[in-house]
DSSP file (Angstrom, degrees, kcal/mol; ACC not computed):
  #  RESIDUE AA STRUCTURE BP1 BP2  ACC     N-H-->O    O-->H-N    N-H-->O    O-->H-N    TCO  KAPPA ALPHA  PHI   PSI    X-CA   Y-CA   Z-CA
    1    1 A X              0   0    0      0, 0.0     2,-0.3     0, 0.0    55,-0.0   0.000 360.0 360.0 360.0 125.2    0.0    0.0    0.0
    2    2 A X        -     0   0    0     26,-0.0    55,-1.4     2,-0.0     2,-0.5  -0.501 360.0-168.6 -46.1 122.4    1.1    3.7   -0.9
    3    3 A X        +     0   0    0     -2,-0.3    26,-1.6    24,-0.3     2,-0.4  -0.967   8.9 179.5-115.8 124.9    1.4    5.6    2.2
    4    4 A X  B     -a   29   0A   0     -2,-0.5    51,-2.1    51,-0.3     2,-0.8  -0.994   5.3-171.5-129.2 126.1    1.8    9.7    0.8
    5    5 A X  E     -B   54   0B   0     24,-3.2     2,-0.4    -2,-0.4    49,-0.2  -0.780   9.3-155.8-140.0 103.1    2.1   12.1    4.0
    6    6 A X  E     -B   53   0B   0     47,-1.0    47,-1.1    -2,-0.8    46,-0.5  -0.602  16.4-177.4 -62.3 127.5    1.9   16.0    2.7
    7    7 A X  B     -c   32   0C   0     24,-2.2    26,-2.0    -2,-0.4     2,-0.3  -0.681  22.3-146.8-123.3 169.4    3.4   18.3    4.9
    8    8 A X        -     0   0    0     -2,-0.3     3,-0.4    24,-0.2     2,-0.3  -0.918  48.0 -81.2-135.2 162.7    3.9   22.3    5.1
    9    9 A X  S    S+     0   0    0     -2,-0.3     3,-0.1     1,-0.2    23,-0.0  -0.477 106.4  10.6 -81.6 148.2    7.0   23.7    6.6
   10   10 A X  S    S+     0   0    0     -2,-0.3     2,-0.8     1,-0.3    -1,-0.2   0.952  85.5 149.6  78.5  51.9    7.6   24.0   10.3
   11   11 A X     >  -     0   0    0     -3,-0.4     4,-1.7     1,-0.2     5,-0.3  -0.950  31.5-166.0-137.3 115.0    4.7   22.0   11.0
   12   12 A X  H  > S+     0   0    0     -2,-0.8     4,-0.7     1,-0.2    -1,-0.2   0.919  87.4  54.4 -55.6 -57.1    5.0   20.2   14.1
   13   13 A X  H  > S+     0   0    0      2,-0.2     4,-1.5     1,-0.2    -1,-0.2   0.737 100.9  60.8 -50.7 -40.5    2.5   18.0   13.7
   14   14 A X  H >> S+     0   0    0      2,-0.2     4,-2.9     1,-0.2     3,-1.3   0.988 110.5  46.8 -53.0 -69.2    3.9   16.8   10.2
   15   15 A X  H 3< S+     0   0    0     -4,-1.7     4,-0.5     1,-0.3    -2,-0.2   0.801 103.6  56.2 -62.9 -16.6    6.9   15.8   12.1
   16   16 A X  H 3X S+     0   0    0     -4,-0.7     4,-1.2    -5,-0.3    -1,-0.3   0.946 111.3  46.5 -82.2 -36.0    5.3   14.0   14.9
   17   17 A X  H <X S+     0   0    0     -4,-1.5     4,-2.0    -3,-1.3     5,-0.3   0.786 115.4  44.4 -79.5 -21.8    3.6   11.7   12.4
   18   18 A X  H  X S+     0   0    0     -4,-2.9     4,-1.2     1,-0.2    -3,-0.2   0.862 114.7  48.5 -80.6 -22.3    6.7   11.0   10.2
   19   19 A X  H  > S+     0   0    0     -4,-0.5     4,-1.7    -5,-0.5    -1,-0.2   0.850 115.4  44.3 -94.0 -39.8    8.7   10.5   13.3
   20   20 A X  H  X S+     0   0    0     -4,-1.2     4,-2.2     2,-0.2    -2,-0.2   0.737 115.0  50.2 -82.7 -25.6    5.7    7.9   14.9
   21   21 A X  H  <>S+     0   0    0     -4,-2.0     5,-4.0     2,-0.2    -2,-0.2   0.856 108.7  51.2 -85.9 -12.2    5.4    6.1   11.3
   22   22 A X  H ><5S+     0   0    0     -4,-1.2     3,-2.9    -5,-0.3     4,-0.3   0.972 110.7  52.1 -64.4 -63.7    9.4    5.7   11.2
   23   23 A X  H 3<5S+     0   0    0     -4,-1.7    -1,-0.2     1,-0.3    -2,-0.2   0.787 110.5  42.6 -33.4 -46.8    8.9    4.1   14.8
   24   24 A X  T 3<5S-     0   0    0     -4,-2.2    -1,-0.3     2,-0.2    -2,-0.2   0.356 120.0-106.8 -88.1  18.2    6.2    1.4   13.8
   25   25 A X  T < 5 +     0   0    0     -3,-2.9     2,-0.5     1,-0.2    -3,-0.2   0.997  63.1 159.7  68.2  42.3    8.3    0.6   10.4
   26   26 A X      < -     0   0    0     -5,-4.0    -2,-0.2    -4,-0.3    -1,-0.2  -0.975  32.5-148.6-134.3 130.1    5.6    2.5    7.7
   27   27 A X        +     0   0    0     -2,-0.5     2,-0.3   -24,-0.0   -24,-0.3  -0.514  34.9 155.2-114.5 114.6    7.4    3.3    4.5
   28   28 A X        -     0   0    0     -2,-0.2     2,-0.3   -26,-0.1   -24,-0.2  -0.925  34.7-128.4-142.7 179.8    5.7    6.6    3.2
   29   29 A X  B     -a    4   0A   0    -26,-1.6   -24,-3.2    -2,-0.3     2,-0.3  -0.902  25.2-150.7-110.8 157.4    6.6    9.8    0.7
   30   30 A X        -     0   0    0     -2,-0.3     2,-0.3   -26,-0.2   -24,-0.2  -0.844  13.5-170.1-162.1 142.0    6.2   13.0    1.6
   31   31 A X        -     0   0    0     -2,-0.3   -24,-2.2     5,-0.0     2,-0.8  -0.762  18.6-138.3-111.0 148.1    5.6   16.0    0.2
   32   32 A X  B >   -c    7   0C   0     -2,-0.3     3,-1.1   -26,-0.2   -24,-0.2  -0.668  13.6-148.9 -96.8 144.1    5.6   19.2    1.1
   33   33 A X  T 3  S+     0   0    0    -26,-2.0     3,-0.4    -2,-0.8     7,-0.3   0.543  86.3  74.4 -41.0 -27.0    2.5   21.8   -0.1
   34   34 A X  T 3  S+     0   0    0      1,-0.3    -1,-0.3   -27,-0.1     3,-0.2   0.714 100.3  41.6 -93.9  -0.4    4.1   24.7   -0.3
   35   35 A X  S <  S+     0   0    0     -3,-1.1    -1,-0.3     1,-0.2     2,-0.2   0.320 116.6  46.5-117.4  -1.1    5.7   23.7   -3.3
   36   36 A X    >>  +     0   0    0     -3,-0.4     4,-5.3    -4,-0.2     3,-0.9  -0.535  63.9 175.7-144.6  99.0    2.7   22.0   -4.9
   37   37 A X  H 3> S+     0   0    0      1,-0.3     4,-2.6    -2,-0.2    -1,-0.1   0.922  73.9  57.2 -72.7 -38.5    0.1   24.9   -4.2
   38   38 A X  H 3> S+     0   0    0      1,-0.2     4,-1.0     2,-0.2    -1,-0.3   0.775  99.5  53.6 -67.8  -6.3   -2.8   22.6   -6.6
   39   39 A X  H <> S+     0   0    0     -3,-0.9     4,-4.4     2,-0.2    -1,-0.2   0.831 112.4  47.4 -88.8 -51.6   -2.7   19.6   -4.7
   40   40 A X  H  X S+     0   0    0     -4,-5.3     4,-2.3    -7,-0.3    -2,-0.2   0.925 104.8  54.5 -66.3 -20.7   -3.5   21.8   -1.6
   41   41 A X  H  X S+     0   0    0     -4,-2.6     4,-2.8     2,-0.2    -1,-0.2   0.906 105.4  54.3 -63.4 -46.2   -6.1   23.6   -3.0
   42   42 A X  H  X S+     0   0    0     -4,-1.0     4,-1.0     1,-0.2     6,-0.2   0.949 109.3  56.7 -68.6 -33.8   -8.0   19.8   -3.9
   43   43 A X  H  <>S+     0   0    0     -4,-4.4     5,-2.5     2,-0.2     3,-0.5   0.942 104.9  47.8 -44.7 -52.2   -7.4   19.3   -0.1
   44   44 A X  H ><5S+     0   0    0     -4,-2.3     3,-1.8     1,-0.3    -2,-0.2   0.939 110.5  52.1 -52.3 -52.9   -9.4   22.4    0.8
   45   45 A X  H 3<5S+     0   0    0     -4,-2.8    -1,-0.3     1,-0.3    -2,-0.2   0.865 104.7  50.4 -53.6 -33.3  -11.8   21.4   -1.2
   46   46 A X  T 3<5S-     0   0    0     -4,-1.0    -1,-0.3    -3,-0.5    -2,-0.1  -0.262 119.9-108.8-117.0  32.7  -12.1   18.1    0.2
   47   47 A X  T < 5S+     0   0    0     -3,-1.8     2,-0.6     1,-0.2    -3,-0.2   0.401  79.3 133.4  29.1  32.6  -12.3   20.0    3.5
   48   48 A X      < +     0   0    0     -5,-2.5    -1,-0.2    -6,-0.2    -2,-0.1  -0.870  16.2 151.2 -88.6  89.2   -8.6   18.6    4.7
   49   49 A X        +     0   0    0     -2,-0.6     2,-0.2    -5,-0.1    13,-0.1  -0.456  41.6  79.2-112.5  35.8   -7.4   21.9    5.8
   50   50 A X  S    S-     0   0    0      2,-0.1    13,-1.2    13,-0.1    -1,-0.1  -0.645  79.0-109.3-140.9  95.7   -4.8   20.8    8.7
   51   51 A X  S    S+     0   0    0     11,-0.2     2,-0.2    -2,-0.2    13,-0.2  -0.275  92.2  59.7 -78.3 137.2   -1.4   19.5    7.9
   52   52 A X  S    S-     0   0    0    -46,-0.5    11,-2.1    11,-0.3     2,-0.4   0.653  72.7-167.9 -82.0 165.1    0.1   16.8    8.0
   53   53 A X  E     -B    6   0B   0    -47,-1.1   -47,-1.0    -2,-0.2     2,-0.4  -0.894   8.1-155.6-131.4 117.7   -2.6   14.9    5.3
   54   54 A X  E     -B    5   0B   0     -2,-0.4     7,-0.7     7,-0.2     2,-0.4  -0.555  14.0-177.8 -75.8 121.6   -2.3   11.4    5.2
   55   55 A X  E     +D   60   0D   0    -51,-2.1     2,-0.4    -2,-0.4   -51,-0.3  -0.676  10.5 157.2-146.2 128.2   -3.2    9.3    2.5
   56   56 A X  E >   -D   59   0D   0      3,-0.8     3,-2.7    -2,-0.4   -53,-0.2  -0.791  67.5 -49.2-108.0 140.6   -3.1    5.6    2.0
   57   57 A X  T 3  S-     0   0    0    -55,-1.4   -54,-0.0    -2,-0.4   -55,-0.0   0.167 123.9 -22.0  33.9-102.1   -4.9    3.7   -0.2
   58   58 A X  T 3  S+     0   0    0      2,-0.0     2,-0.4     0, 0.0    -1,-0.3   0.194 116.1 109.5-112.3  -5.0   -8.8    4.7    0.2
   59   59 A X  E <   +D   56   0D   0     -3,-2.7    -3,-0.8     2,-0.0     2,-0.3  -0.713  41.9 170.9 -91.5 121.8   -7.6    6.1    3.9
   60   60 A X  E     +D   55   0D   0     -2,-0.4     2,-0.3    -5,-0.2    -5,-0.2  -0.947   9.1 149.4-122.8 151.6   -7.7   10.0    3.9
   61   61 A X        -     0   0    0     -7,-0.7    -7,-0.2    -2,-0.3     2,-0.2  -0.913  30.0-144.7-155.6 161.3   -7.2   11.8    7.6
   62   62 A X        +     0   0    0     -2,-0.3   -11,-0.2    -9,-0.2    -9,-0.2  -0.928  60.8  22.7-128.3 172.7   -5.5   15.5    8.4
   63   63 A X  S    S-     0   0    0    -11,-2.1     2,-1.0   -13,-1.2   -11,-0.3  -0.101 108.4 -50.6  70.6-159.4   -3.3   16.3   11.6
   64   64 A X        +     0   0    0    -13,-0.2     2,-0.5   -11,-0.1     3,-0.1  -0.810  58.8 174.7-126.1 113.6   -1.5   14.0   13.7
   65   65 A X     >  -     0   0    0     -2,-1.0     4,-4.1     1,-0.2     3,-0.2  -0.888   8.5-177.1-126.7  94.6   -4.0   11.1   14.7
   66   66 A X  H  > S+     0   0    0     -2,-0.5     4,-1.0     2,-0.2     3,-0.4   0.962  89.1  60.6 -46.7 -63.2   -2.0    8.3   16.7
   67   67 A X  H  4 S+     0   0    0      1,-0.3     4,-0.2     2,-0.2    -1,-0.2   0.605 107.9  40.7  -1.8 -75.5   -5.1    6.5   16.8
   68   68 A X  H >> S+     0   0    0     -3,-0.2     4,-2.2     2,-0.2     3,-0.9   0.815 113.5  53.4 -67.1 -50.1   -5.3    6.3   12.6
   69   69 A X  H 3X S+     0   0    0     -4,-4.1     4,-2.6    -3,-0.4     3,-0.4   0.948 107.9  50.8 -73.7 -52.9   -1.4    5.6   12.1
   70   70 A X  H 3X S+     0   0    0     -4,-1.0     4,-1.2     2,-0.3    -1,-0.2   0.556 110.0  48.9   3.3 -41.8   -1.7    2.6   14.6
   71   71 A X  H <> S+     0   0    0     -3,-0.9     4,-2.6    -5,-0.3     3,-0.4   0.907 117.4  48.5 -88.9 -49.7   -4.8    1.3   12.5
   72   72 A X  H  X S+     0   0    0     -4,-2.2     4,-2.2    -3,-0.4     5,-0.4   0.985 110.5  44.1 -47.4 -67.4   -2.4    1.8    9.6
   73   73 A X  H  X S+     0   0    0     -4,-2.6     4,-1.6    -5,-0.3    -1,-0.2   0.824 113.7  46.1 -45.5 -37.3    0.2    0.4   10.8
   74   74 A X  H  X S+     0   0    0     -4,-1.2     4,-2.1    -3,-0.4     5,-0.5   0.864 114.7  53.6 -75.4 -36.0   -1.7   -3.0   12.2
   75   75 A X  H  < S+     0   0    0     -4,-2.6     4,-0.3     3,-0.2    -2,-0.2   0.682 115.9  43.8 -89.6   1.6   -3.8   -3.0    8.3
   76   76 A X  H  X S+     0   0    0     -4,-2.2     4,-1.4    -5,-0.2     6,-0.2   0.736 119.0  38.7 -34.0 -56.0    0.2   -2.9    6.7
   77   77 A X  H  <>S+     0   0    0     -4,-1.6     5,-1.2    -5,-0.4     4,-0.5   0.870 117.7  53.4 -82.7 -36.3    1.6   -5.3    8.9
   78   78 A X  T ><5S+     0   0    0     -4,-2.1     3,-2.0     1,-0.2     4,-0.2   0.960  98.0  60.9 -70.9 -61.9   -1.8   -7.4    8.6
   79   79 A X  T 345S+     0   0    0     -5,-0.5    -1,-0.2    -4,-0.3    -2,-0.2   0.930 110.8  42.6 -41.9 -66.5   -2.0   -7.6    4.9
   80   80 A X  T 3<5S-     0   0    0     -4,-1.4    -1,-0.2     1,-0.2    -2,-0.2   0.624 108.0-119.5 -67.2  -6.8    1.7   -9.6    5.1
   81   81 A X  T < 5 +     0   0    0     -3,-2.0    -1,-0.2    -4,-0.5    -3,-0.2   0.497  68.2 138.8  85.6   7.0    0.8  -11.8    8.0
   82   82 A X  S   <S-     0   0    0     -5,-1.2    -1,-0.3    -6,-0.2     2,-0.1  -0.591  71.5 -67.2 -79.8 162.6    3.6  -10.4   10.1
   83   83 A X        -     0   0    0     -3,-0.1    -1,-0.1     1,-0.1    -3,-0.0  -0.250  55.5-117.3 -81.6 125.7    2.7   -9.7   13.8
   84   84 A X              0   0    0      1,-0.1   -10,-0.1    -3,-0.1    -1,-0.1   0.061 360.0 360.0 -82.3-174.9    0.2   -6.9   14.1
   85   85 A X              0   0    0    -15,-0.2    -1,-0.1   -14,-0.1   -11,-0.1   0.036 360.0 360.0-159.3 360.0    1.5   -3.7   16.2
């Protein structure tokens, strides 16, 4: 599964989620906004207006929600049969 995590700069929250998905072992890209100003604008639209914005598969969230990278992580880990998290 693609894991994509959007960022702006200085964004705390961004860094709290890249820094918790390094910890469980989830492989993601990330890009920052300020440098691709249409992609945030389809966020806005799609009323994800809080940075970081995760998206995985069919999974959309914004901000930093241990809760939802934990469920990520366990439906990653789940798919491969390896020990759930």
């Amino acid at each position: 599964m693609r894991v994509t995590v959007y960022t702006t700069p200085a964004c705390v929250q961004c860094q709290q989620t890249k820094r918790m998905m390094d910890k469980l072992g989830i492989s993601y890209d990330a890009i920052d906004l300020s440098q691709h100003p249409d992609e945030l604008e389809a966020f806005v639209q799609q009323g994800l207006t809080q940075a970081p914005i995760i998206v995985a598969g069919d999974t959309r969230w914004s901000g930093f929600r241990l809760d939802k990278i934990k469920s990520l992580a366990n439906r990653i880990f789940g798919e491969h049969g390896k020990e759930e998290r």
